[in-house]
C-alpha positions in Angstrom: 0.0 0.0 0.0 1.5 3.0 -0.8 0.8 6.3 1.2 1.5 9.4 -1.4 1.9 9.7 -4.8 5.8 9.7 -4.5 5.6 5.9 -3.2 3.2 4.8 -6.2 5.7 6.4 -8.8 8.9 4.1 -7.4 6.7 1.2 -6.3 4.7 1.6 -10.4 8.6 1.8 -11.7 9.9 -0.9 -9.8 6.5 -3.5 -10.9 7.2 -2.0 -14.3 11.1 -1.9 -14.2 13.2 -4.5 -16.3 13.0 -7.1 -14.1 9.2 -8.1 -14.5 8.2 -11.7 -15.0 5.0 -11.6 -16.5 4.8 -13.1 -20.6 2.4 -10.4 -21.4 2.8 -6.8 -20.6 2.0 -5.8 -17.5 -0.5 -3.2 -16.3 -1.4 -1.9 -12.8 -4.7 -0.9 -11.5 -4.3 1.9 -8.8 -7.4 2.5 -6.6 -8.0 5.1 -3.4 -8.1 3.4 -0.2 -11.6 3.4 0.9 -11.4 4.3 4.9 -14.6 2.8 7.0 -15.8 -0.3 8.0 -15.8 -3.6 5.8 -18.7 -5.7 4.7 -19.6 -8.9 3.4 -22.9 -9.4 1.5 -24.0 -13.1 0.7 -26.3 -12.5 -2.3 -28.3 -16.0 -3.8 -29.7 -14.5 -7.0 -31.0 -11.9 -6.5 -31.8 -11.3 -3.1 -29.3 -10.6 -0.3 -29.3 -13.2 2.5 -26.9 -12.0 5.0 -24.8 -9.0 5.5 -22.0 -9.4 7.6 -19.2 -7.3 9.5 -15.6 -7.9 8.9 -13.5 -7.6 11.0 -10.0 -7.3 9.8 -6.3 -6.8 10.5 -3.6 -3.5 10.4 -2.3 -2.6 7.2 -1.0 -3.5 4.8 -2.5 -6.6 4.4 -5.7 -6.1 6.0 -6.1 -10.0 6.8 -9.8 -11.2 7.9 -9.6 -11.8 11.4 -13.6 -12.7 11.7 -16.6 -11.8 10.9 -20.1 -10.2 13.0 -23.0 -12.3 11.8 -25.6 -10.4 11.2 -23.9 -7.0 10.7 -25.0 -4.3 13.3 -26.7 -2.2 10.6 -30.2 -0.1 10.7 -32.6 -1.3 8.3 -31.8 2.0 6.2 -28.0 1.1 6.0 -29.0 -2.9 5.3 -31.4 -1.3 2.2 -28.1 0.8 0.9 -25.8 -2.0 1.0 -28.3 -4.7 -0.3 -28.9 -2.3 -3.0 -25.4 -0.9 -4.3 -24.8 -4.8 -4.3 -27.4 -5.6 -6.2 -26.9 -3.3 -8.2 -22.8 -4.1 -9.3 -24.1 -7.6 -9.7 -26.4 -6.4 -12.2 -23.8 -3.9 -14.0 -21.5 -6.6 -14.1 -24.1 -9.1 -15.5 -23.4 -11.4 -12.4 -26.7 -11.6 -11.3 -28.5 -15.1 -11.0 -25.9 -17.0 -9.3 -24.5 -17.4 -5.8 -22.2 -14.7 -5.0 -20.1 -12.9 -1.8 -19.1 -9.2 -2.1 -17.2 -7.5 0.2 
């Protein structure tokens, strides 16, 4: 995880440098840490079954310690989340078959 812009550059250099493995060329998706709590939404077609809490470790590996069955949502924040959910499954064309989101 890199904390500024200066640490992407040499970190994006150094996966890009001469020394990369990869048989095809190599490309590097950058996205903005997302600060809040984590959650995990079981979805069985297309309704949401369980929304859950994760609980999970420091930086920079954030490992999954455990998880808070059901989440300690209000009904309002269970409707957002089971509808943002829905709703990537849906612009992703994944919708109709088991899935977990986090």
């Amino acid at each position: 995880m890199c904390r500024d812009a200066t640490e992407l550059a040499e970190h994006t250099t150094y996966l890009l440098g001469e020394y990369h493995i990869w048989p095809s060329t190599p490309r590097i998706l950058v996205e903005e840490f997302a600060q809040g709590p984590h959650f995990s939404v079981d979805i069985m077609g297309t309704q949401v079954v369980e929304i859950c809490a994760v609980q999970g470790g420091p930086p920079p590996h954030f490992a999954c310690r455990g998880y808070t069955h059901p989440a300690p949502l209000t009904d309002e924040e269970c409707k957002r989340i089971a509808h943002v959910s829905l709703g990537c499954m849906q612009a992703l064309n994944l919708a109709g078959a088991p899935r977990s989101l986090s």
